[in-house]
C-alpha positions in Angstrom: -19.7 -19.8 5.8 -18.4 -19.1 9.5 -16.1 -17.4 10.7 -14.3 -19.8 12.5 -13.8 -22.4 9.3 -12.3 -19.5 7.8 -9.8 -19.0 10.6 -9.3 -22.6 10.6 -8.9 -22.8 6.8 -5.9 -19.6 7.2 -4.5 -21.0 9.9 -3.9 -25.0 7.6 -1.9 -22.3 4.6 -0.3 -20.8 7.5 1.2 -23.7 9.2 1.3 -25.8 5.9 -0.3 -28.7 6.7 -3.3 -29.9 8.6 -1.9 -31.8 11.3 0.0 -28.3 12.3 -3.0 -26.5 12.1 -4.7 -28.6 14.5 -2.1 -28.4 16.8 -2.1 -24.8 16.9 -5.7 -24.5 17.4 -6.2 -27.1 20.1 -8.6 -29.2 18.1 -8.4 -32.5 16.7 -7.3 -33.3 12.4 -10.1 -34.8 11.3 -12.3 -32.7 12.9 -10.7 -29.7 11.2 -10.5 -31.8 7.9 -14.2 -32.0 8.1 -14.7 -28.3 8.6 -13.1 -28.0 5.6 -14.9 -30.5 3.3 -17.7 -29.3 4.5 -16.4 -25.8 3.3 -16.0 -27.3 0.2 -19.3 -28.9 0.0 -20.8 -25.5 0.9 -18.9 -23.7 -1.7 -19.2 -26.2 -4.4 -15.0 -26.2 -5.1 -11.9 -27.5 -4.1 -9.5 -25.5 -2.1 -6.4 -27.7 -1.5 -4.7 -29.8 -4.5 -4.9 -33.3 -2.9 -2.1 -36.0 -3.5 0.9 -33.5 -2.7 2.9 -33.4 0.5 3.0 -30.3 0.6 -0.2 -28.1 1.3 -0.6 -26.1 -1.8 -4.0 -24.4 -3.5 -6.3 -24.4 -5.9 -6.8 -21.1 -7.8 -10.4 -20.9 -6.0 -8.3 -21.8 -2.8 -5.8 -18.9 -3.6 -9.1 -16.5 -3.9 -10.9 -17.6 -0.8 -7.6 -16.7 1.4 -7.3 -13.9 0.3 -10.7 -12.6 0.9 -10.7 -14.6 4.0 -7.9 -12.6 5.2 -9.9 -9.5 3.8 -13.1 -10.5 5.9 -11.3 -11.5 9.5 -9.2 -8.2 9.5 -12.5 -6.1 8.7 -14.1 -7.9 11.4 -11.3 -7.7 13.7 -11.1 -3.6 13.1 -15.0 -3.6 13.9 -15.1 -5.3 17.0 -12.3 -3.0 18.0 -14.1 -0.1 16.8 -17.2 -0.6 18.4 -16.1 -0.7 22.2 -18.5 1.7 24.1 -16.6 2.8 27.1 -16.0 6.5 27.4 -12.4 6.5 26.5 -11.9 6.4 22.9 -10.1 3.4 21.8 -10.3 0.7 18.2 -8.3 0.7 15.4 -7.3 3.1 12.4 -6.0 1.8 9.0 -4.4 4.1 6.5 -3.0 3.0 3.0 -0.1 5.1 2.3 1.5 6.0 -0.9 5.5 7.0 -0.7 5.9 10.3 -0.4 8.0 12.7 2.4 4.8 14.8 2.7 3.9 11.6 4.9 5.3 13.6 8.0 2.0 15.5 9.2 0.6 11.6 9.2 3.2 11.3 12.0 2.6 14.7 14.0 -0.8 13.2 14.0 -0.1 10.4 15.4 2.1 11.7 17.9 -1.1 14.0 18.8 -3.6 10.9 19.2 -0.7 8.4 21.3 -1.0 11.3 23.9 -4.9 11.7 23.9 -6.3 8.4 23.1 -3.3 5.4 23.7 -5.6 3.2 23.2 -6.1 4.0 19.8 -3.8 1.9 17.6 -2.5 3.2 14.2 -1.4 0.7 11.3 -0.1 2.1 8.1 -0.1 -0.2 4.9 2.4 1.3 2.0 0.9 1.0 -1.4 -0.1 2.2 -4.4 -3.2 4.3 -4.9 -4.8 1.6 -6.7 -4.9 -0.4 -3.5 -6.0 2.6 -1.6 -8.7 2.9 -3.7 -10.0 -0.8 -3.5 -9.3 -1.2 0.0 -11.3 1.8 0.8 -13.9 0.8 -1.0 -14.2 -2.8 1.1 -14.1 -1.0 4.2 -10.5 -2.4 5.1 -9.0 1.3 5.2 -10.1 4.3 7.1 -8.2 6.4 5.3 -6.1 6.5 2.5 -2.8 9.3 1.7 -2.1 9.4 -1.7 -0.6 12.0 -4.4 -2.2 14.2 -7.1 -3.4 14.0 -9.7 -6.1 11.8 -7.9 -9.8 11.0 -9.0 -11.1 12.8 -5.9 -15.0 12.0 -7.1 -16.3 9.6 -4.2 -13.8 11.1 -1.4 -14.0 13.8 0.9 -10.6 14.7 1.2 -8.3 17.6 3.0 -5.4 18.8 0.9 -2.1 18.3 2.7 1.0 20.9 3.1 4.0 20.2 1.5 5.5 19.2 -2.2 7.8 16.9 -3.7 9.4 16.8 -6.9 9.6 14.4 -9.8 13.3 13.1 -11.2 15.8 10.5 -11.6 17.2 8.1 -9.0 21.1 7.1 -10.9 24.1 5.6 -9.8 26.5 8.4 -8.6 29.6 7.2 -11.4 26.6 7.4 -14.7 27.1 10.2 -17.3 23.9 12.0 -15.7 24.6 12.7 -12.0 27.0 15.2 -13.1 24.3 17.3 -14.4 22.2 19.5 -11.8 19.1 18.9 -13.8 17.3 16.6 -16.0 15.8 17.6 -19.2 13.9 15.5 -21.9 16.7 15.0 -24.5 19.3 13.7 -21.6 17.2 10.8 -21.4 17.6 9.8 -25.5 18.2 5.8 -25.8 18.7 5.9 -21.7 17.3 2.5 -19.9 14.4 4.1 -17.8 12.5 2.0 -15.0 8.8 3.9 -14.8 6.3 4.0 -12.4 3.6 2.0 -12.7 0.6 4.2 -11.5 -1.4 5.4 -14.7 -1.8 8.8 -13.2 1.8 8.9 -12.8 2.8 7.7 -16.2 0.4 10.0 -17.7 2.3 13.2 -15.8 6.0 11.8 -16.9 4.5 10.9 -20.6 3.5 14.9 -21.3 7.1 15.6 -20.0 9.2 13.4 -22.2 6.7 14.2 -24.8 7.3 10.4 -26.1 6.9 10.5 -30.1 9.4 12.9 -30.5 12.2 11.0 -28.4 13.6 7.6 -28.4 13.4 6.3 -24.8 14.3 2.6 -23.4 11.8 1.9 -20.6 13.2 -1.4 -20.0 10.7 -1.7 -16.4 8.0 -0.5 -14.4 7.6 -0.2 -10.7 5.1 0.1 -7.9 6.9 0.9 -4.8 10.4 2.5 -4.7 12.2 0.6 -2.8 13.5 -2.5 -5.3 13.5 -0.2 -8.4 16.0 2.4 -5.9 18.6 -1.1 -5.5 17.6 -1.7 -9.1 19.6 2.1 -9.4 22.0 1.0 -7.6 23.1 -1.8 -9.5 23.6 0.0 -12.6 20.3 -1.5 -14.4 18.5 1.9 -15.1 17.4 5.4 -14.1 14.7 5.6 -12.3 11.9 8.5 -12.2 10.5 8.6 -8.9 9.8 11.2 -6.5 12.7 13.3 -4.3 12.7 12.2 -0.8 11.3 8.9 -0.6 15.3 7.5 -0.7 17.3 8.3 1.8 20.8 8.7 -0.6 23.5 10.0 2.0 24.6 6.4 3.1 24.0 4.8 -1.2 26.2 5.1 -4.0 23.0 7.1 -5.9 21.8 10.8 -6.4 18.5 12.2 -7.4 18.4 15.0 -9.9 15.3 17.0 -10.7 13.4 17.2 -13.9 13.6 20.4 -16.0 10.9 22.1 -16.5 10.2 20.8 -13.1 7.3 18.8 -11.9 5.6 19.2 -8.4 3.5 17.0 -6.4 1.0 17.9 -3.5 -0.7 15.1 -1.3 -3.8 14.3 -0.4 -5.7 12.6 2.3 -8.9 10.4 1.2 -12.0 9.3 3.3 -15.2 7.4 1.9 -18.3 9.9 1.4 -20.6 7.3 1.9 -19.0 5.6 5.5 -19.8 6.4 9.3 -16.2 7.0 10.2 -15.8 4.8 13.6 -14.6 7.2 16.5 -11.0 6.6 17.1 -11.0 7.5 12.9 -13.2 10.4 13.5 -10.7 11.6 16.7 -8.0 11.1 14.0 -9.6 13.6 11.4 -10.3 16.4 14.3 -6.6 16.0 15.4 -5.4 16.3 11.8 -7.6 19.1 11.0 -6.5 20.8 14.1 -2.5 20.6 12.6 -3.9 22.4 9.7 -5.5 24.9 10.8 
């Protein structure tokens, strides 16, 4: 399986059909129809759903691309990564969970665009989940995510800085008037939780959930829809202060009672050579810290 049938095999989903594709990559249709069958052939399935004007893909088809996407950015990052000219240049991937702590990512950055420009800095919001997986295919260099965390297989540098956990509600409900949240104001409320298990497991021993009657009527994985969700008047949200800018939005955030903080974290791979524009990155950070 080459490379290059993979590229051509993205670029016939990207462009939606094959004559398109071909087009785009200066080559002929049925030669790139014949990479592909012979993709096919090699792989002993079908990719594409034949008989439908419009490109669409099989379920093996819908696996391939995505780890085809998976493979050409890994390779892309390691061809950057490898340059052996004195100044230090490649590329640094970070999977980033939401949190305002996220700040000393940026003085970091800010450090490394004035010693190293060539060094370019790509930040992928998601869930620590992803973090983990992509981490563990070599797709991220480094990954910032909250505690509690399974810290087992990292090396990792605790971060400055907390959050807290609380409700995201439309300014006009019944609980923005209060200046804190406790268990019992949430009785037969519709809540939208987050979906992290670490996360769930924290809010869980706070509401203490067989002894109250709650609604959770949806889950979440990044703030931003659940927060219009808010807005809209479908449910409370428990999320974490600072994530939502609510100054220009008809919501508030009020805290939880007894309170819950959160610290962040940021995760490397014990086992991986860090490349050396991610290893430039850590000494920069370290150097904030300290």
């Amino acid at each position: 399986m080459e490379l290059r049938v993979l590229k051509y095999f993205l670029a016939i989903i990207q462009e939606h059909n094959i004559s398109n594709a071909a087009k785009k990559l200066h080559l002929s249709q049925p030669a790139i129809s014949r990479q592909i069958a012979d993709l096919e052939k090699e792989l002993g399935t079908t990719l594409f759903k034949r008989g439908t004007k419009v490109i669409e893909l099989t379920p093996d088809g819908e696996y391939l691309a995505n780890q085809a996407t998976q493979i050409l950015t890994l390779t892309s990052k390691t061809v950057a990564n490898l340059g052996n000219n004195r100044e230090i240049k490649g590329s640094i991937m970070i999977g980033c969970s939401e949190a305002p702590m996220i700040t000393i990512i940026a003085d970091t950055i800010n450090k490394i665009k004035k010693i190293a420009p060539n060094i370019t800095i790509n930040l992928h919001s998601c869930d620590a989940n992803e973090v983990q997986t992509k981490i563990q295919n070599g797709l991220f260099d480094f990954g910032f995510v909250l505690e509690p965390f399974n810290k087992i297989n990292y090396n990792f540098l605790n971060l400055p800085g907390t959050t807290r956990w609380g409700i995201l509600t439309r300014k006009d409900s019944a609980l923005a008037q209060k200046s804190q949240i406790i268990v019992a104001d949430l009785d037969l409320q519709p809540l939208i939780m987050p979906q992290r298990p670490d996360s769930r497991s924290l809010l869980n021993n706070w509401l203490g959930e067989s002894e109250h009657n709650f609604q959770v009527i949806g889950n979440y994985n990044l703030l931003n829809n659940a927060a219009i969700l808010a807005e809209s008047g479908v449910g409370h949200v428990l999320c974490l202060d600072g994530i939502i800018n609510t100054a220009q939005s008809n919501l508030v955030f009020i805290p939880l009672a007894p309170k819950i903080l959160i610290h962040s974290i940021l995760i490397w791979p014990k086992t991986a050579s860090l490349s050396p524009a991610a290893e430039l990155f850590l000494s920069q950070l370290k150097q904030i810290l300290t």
